[in-house]
C-alpha positions as CSV (number, residue, x, y, z in Angstrom):
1,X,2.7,-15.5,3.4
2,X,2.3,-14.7,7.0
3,X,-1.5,-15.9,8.5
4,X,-4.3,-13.7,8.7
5,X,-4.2,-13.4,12.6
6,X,-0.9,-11.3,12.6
7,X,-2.7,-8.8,10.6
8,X,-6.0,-8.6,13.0
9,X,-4.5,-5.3,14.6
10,X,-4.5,-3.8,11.1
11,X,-8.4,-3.5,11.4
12,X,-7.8,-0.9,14.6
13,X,-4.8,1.1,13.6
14,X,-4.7,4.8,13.5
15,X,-3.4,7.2,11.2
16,X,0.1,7.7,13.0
17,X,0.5,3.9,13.5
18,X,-0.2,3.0,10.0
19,X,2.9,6.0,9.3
20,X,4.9,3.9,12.1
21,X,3.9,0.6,10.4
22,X,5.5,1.4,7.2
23,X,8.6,3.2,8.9
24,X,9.7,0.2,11.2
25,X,9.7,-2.3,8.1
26,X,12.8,0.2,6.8
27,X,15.8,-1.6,6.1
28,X,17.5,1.8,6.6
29,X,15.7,3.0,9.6
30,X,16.2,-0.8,10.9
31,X,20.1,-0.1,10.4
32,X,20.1,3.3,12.2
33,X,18.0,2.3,14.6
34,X,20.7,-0.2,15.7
35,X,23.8,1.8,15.3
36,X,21.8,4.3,17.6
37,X,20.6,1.8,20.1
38,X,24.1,0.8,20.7
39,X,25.4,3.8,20.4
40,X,22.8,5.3,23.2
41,X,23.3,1.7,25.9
42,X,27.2,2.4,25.5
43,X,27.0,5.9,26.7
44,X,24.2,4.4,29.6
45,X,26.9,2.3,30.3
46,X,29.5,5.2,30.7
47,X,27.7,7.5,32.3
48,X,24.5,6.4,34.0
49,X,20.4,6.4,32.2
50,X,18.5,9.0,31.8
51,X,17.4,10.6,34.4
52,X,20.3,10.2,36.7
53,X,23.0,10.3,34.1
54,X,26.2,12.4,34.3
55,X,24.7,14.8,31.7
56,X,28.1,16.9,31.6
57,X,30.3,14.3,30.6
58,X,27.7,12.5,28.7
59,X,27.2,16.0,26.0
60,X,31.2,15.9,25.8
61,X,31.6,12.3,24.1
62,X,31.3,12.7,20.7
63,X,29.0,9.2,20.3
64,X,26.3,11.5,21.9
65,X,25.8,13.1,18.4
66,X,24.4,12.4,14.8
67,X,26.5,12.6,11.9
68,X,28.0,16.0,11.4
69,X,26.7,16.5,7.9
70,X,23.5,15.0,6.7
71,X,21.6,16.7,4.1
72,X,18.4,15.4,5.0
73,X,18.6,17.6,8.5
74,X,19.4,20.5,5.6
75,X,15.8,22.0,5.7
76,X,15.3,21.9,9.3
77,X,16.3,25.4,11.4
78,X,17.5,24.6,14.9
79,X,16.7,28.0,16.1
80,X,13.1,27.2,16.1
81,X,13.6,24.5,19.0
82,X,13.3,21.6,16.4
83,X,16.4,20.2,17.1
84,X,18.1,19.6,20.8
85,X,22.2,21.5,20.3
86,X,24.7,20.4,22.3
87,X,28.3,20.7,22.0
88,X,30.0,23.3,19.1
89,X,26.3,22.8,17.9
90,X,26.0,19.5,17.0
91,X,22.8,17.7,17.1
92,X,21.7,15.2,20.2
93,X,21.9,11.4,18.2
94,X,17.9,10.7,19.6
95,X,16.9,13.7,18.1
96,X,19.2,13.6,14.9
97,X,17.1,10.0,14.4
98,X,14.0,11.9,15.0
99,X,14.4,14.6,12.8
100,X,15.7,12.9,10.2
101,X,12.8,10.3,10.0
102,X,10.1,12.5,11.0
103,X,9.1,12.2,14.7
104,X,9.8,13.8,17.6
105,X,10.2,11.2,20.6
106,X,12.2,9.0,21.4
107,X,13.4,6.6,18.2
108,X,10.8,3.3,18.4
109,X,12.5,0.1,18.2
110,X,11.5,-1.4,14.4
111,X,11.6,-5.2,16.0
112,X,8.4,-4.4,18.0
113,X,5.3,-5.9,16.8
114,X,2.3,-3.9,19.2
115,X,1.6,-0.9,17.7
116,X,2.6,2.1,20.1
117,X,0.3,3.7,21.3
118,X,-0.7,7.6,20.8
119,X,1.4,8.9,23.7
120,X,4.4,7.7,21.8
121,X,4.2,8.5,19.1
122,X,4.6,12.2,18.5
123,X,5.5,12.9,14.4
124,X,6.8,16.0,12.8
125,X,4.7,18.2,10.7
126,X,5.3,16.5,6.9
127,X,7.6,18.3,4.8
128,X,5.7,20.6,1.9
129,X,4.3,17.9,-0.5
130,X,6.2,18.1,-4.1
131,X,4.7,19.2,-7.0
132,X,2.9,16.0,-8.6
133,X,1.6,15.6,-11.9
134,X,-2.2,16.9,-12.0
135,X,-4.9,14.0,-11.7
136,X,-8.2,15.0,-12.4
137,X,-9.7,12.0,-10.9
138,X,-10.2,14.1,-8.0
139,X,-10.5,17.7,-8.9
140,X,-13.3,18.8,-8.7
141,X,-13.8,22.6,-9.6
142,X,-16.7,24.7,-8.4
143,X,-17.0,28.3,-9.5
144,X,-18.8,30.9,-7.3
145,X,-20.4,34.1,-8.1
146,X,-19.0,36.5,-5.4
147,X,-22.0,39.0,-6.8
148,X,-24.9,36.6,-5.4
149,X,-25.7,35.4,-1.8
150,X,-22.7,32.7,-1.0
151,X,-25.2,30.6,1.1
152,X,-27.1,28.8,-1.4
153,X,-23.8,28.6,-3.4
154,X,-22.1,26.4,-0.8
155,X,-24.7,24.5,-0.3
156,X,-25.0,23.4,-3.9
157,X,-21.2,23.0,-3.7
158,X,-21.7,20.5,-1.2
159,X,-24.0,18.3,-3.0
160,X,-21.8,18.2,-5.9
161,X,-18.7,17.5,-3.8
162,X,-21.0,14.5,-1.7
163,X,-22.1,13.3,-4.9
164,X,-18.8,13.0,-6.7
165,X,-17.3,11.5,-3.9
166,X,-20.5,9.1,-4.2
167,X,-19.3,8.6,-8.4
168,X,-15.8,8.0,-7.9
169,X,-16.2,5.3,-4.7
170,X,-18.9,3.4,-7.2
171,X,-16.1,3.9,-9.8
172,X,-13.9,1.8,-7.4
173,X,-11.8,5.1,-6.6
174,X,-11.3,5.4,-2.5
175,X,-12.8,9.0,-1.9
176,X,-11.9,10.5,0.6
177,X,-8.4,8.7,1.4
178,X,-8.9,8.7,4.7
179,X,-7.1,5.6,7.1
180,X,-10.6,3.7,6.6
181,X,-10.5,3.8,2.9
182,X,-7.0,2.6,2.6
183,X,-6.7,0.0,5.4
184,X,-7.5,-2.8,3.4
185,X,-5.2,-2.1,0.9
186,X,-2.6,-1.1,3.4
187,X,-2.6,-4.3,5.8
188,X,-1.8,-6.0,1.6
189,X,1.2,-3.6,1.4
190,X,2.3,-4.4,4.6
191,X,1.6,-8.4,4.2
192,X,3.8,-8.2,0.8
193,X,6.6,-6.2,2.9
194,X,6.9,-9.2,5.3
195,X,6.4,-11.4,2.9
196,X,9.7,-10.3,0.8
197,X,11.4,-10.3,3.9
198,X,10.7,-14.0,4.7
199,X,12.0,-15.1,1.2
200,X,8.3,-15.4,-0.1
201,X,7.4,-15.3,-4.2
202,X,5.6,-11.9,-5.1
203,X,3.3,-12.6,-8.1
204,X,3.3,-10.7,-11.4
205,X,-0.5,-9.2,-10.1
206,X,1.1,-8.6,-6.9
207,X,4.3,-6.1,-8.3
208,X,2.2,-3.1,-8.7
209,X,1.1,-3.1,-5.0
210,X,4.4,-4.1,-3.8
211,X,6.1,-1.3,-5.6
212,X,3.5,1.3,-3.9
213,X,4.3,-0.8,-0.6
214,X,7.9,-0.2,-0.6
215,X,7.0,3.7,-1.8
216,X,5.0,4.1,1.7
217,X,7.9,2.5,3.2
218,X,11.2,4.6,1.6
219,X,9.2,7.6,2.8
220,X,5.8,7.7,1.8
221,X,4.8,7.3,5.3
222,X,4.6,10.7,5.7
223,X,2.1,11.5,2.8
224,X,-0.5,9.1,5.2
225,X,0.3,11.9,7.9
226,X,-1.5,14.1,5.8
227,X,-5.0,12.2,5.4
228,X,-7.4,12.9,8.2
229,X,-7.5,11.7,11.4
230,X,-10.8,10.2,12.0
231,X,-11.1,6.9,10.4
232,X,-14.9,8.2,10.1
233,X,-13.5,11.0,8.3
């Protein structure tokens, strides 16, 4: 398995670069990412790069667009701006990539290996989580008495909610999920991904986390857009 040292910058990564982490090791994003690339320097080629390109004639070739019908592009409304129209109102290929893997810049280029920083990275609110079977690992409910001052009610709320967060990270259980909770476990899932690529022998303990590592990376990455920020918090 790949050495320790190329997983140093693991330590330091944010909550959008861990998403962008699992996203780049996508062998479908990988494969769109190089029809679009080729795509995108042909039409640089035809009609100059960005800024100083022959925008008219560029918006009439039909390689400037994404594929026509692509269901996961269904949910998205292009009225509210989210997606850049061109011709007969078909969708701009860079922003076709971006809205249909979550971000809104400019598609990222999987091969790179320094994490991008914050000013390009720029993802899409996630999609409404789906229902999920209810785990009462943690739930925690509190019920309040609306009759009786609220003050000393949220205060004991908060002690209960500091303490089971206390039980359940003595229990072994990450509470909260949060980027510093999960990194460890993450630069693993990562270090299995590459390892799988490189022809490497996953071992029967190792299945589980692999199976949760290629979860993260099929589209999971977006679920991590919902932790918090901070990796304090």
């Amino acid at each position: 398995m790949t050495t320790d040292d190329a997983y140093t910058h693991c330590a330091t990564l944010t909550r959008d670069q861990w998403a962008w982490e699992f996203l780049r090791r996508n062998p479908e994003y990988q494969s769109d990412y190089r029809q679009f690339i080729t795509l995108w320097r042909a039409l640089e080629a035809d009609y100059g790069a960005p800024p100083h390109r022959n925008f008219a004639l560029w918006k009439l070739d039909p390689r400037a667009y994404g594929p026509l019908n692509d269901s996961r592009l269904d949910t998205l409304d292009a009225a509210t701006g989210d997606l850049c129209i061109g011709e007969d109102d078909r969708v701009f290929i860079e922003c076709w990539m971006g809205a249909k893997w979550g971000f809104h810049k400019f598609p990222l280029d999987p091969a790179r290996t320094a994490p991008p920083n914050p000013a390009e990275l720029s993802w899409r609110k996630p999609p409404a989580a789906e229902p999920r079977p209810r785990d009462d690992t943690y739930r925690l409910d509190i019920p309040f008495d609306l009759s009786l001052p609220l003050p000393p009610q949220l205060d004991a709320a908060k002690f209960r909610l500091v303490s089971r967060a206390t039980e359940l990270r003595r229990a072994g259980h990450p509470a909260p999920l949060n980027v510093t909770s999960q990194c460890s476990k993450w630069t693993q899932m990562v270090r299995l991904l590459d390892a799988v690529v490189a022809g490497e022998t996953i071992s029967d303990e190792q299945a589980e986390l692999l199976r949760e590592a290629q979860a993260l990376m099929q589209g999971g990455y977006l679920e991590i857009l919902r932790l918090g920020e901070s990796r304090a918090s």
